[in-house]
C-alpha angles and dihedrals in degrees: 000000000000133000093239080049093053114117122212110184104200108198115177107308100348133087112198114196100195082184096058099027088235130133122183137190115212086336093309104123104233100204120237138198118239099242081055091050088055098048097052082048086054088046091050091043097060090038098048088051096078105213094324119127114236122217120223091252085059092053096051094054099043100043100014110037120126123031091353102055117111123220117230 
């Protein structure tokens, strides 16, 4: 992804970076785990898709993609 493709969703006083895995509050970083930063990628997936129905391929290389990954 590019960086004129990144996306920053900005929601009251956070700001949540999916590309980098980083959430802030009122520019303070707030740490989060790895299996949190996937979720709110998940979240952001099925909200971003505007009514379109993901496959699970889809899923996996949004939210999943890199180390954790599975093979199938």
């Amino acid at each position: 992804m590019s960086l004129a493709e990144k996306e920053i969703y900005r929601f009251g006083r956070f700001i949540l970076d999916p590309t980098e895995g980083m959430l802030s509050c009122e520019g303070m970083p707030i740490l989060l785990t790895p299996k949190a930063i996937r979720h709110a990628t998940l979240s952001l997936c099925l909200v971003s898709s505007h009514g379109h129905v993901l496959t699970k391929d889809e899923l996996l290389e949004q939210v999943w993609a890199g180390p954790f990954r599975r093979r199938s």
